[in-house]
C-alpha distance (Angstrom), angle and dihedral (degrees) to the residues before:
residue distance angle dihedral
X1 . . .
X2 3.84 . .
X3 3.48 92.6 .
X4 3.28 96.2 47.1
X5 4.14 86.3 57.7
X6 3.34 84.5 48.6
X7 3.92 93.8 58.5
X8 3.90 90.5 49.8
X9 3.28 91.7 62.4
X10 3.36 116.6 40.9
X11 3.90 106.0 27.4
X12 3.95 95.4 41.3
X13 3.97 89.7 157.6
X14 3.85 150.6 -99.8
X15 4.29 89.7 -44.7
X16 3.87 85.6 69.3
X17 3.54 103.5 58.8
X18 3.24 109.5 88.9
X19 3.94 135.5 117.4
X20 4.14 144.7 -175.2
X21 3.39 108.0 -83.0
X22 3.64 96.0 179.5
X23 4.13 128.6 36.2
X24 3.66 130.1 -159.3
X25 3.94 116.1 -101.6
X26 3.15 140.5 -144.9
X27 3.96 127.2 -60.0
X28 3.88 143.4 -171.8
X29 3.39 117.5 -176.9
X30 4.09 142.1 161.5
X31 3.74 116.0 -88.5
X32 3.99 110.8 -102.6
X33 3.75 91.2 27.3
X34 4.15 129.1 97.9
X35 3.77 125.8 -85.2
X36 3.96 109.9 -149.8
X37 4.04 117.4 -155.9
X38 4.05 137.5 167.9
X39 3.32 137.4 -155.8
X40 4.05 118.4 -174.2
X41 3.97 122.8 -159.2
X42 3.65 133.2 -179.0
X43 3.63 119.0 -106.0
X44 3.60 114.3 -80.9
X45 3.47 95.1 48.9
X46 4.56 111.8 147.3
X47 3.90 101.6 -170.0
X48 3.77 136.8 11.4
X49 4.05 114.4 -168.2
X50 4.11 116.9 -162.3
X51 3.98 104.1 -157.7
X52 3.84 118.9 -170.6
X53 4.02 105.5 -149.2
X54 4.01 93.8 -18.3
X55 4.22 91.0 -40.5
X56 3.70 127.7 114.6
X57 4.12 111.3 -114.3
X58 3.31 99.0 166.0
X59 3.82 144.5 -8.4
X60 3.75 131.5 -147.2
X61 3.82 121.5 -152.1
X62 4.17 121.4 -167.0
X63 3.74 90.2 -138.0
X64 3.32 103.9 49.9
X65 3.75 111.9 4.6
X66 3.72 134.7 -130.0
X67 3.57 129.3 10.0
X68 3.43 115.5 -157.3
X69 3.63 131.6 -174.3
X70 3.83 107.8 168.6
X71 3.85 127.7 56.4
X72 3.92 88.8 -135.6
X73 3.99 99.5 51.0
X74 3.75 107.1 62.0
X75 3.97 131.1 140.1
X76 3.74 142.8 -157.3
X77 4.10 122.0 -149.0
X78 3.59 142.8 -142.3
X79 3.28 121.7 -161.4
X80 4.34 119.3 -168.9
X81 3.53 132.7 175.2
X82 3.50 97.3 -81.3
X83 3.82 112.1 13.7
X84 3.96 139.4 34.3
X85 3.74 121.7 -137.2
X86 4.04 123.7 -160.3
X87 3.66 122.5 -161.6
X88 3.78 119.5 -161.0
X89 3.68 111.6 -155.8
X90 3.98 111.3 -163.2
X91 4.03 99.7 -159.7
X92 3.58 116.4 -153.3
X93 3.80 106.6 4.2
X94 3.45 136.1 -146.5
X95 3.77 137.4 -153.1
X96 4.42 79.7 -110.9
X97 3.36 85.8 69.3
X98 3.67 102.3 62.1
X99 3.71 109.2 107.3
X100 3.78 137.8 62.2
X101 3.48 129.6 2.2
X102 3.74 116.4 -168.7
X103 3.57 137.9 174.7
X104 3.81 126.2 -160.4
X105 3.78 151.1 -174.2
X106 3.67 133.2 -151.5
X107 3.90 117.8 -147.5
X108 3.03 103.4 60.5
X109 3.84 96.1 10.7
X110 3.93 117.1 -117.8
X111 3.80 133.5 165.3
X112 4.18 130.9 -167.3
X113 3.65 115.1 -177.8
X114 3.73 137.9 179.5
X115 4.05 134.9 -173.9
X116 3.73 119.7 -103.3
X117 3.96 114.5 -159.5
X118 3.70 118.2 -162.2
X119 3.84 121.8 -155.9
X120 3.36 140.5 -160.0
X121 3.62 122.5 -145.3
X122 4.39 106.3 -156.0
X123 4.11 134.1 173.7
X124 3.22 136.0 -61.1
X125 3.65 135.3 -174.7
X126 3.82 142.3 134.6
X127 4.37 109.4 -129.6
X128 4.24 92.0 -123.2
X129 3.72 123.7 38.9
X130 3.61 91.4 -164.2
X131 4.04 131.5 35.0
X132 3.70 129.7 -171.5
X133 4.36 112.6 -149.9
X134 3.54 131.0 171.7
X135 3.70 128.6 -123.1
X136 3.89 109.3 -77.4
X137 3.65 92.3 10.9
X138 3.92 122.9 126.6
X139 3.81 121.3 -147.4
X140 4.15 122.5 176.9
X141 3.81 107.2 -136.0
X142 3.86 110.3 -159.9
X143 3.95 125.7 -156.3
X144 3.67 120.7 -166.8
X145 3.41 141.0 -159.0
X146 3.81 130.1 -162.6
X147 3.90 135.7 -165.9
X148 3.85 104.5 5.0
X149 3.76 130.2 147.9
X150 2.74 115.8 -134.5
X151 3.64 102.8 21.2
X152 3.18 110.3 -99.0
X153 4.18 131.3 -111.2
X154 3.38 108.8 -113.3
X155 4.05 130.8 -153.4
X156 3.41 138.7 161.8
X157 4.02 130.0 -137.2
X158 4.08 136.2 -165.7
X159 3.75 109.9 -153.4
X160 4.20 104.0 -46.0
X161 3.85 86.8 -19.1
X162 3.94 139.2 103.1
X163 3.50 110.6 -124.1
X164 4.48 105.5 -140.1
X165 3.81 109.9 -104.2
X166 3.64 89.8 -124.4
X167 3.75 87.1 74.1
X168 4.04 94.7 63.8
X169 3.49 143.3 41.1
X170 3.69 126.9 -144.8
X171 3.91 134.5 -169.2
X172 3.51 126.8 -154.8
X173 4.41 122.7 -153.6
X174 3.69 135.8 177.7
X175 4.24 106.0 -126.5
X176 3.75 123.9 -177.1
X177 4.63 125.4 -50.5
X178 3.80 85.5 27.9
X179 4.02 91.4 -67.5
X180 3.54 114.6 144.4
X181 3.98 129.6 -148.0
X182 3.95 129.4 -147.7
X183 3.64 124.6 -155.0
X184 4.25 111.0 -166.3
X185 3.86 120.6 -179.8
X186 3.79 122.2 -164.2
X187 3.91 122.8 -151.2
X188 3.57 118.5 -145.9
X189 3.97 152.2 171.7
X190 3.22 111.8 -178.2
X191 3.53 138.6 -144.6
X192 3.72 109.1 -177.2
X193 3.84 137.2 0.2
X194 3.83 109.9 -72.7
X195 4.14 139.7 155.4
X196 3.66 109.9 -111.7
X197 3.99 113.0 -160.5
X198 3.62 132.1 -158.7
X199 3.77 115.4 -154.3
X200 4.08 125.0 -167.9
X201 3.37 121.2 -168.1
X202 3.54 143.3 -161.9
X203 4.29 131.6 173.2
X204 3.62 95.2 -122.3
X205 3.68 85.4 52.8
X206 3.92 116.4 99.2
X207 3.90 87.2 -160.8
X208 3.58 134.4 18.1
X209 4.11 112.0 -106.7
X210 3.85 109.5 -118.1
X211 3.48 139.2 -150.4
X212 4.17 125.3 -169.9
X213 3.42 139.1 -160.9
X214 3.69 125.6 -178.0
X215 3.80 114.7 -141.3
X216 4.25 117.8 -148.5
X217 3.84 105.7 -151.3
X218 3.85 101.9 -155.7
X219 4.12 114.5 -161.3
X220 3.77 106.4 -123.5
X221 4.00 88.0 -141.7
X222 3.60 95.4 54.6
């Protein structure tokens, strides 16, 4: 008789045997925008839990489908001959959400999990957008930037050109919410009018932001 229990529950049959074939990966995307990730199982599969740093977000059940309890976690499914795939789409995200990502199966229980990194895309600007300096003169232009995560990388460009990093200096700060701010000060002297570019750059960034400044080189003689 006990072993007979014990059968029941442990060796229920075939239908059980199933697995995740396919985890999420990993993901870096803009705060406010979507994040995008799928989970594939064999057929047979009963329940498929999304957590968000070790919490439920939403739940997906064969019979019926998905359960969802929050606006911002939803999902879309695919379902082939011999394999299901869920995609949790987190809708507007938030710097919160960075962290964890796991899917998971019950009977037998599996997990796959990938890292999702939110960003935060601040300001930038430099004060003047023009400058007027006279030959052999040296002026410190600064370019700031204000409520990134992370902080951004900073560089500095003369026309189509990368200016050397020796040539500027640039301070990194944490602000408020876990933003950070950066704080870059070019050194120059001048020899003839030019447009001097700050660039800050972040991976979830298609294109670094930019800043410009153009640069009047007045002849001392004239």
């Amino acid at each position: 008789m006990y072993l007979h229990i014990y059968s029941f529950f442990f060796f229920p049959g075939p239908g059980f045997c199933y697995s995740i074939i396919d985890g999420p990966t990993n993901a870096t995307v803009l705060a406010g925008s979507e994040a995008r990730f799928n989970c594939t199982v064999s057929v047979g599969w009963v329940i498929l839990i999304w957590l968000s740093n070790g919490n439920p977000v939403l739940t997906v059940i064969s019979s019926q489908g998905a359960v969802e309890t929050s606006d911002r976690f939803t999902s879309q499914n695919y379902t082939g001959t011999n394999a299901f795939t869920s995609e949790l789409i987190i809708h507007n995200t938030q710097l919160s959400d960075s962290g964890k990502i796991e899917c998971n199966i019950q009977q037998p229980s599996e997990s796959r999990f990938a890292f999702l990194s939110v960003q935060v895309n601040g300001s930038l600007f430099i004060k003047n957008s023009t400058l007027t300096v006279k030959e052999n003169k040296t002026v410190d232009i600064v370019c700031e930037a204000s409520g990134w995560a992370p902080a951004p990388d900073i560089t500095w460009m003369t026309n189509d050109s990368f200016i050397d990093k020796s040539r500027y200096v640039t301070q990194q700060s944490q602000g408020s919410d876990d933003l950070h701010n950066a704080l870059s000060i070019l050194t120059l002297t001048p020899t003839d009018t030019e447009i001097l570019t700050c660039l800050a750059d972040i991976e979830a960034l298609p294109n670094p932001q930019n800043a410009s400044v153009t640069v009047i080189f007045v002849n001392s003689t004239i």
